[in-house]
C-alpha positions in Angstrom: 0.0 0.0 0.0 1.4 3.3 -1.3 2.1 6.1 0.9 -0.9 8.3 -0.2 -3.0 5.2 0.6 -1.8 5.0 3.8 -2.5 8.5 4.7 -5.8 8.2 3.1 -5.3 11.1 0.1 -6.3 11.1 -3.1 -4.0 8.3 -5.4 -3.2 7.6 -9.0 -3.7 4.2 -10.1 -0.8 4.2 -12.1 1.4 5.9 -9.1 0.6 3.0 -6.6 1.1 0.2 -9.1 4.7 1.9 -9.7 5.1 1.8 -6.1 3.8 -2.2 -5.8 6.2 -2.8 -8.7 9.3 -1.2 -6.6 8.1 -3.5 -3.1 7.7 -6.7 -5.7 11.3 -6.1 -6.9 12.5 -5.2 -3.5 11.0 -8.8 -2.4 12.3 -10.6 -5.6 15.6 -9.2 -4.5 15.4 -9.5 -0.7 13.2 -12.0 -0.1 12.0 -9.7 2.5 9.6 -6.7 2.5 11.0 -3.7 2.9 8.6 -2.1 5.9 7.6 -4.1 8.6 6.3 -3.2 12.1 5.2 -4.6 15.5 1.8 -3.7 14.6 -0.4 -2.0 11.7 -0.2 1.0 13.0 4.1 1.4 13.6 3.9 0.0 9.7 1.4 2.6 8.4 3.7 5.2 10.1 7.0 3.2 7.9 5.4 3.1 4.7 4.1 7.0 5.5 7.8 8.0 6.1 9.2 5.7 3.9 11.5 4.2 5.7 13.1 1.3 4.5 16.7 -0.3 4.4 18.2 -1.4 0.9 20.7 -4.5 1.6 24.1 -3.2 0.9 24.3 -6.9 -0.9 22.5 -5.2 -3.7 23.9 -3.9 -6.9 24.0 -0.1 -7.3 22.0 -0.2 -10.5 19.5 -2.2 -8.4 19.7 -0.1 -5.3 19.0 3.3 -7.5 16.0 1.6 -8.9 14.6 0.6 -5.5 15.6 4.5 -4.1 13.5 6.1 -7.6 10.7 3.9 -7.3 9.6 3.9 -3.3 9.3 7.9 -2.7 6.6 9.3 -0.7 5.5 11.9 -4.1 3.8 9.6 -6.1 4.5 12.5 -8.9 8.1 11.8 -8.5 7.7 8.0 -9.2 8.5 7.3 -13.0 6.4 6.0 -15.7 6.3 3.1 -16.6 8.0 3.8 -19.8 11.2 5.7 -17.7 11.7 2.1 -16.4 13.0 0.7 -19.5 
């Protein structure tokens, strides 16, 4: 669930899936997801922040992509078509 979903405002379709994309690499990568919390409410306030580790394991390339895809302005996610 994307930020803006989290905080209940108004969402772009194609912003969240963006943002689903980034946590399914992130898991594909990880094999973990990248907020978690004690409760719902400490990983509302996570994915709100955005606060997540990228493995250092990671490649750069990989890491950037993470980093560009899970920001909290869903207007500064790319497109789909700035992914290729």
């Amino acid at each position: 669930m994307p930020p803006e979903l989290v905080s209940r405002k108004e969402y772009s379709g194609f912003a969240a899936d963006i943002w689903s994309l980034g946590i399914i690499i992130f898991v594909l990568l990880t094999g973990n997801l990248p907020f978690n919390g004690q409760n719902e409410k400490e990983l509302f306030s996570r994915i709100a922040r955005c606060m997540y580790h990228i493995p250092e394991t990671l490649d750069f390339d990989l890491k950037r992509l993470i980093s560009k895809i899970l920001v909290i302005d869903p207007a500064k996610r790319p497109k789909a078509f700035e992914l290729l």
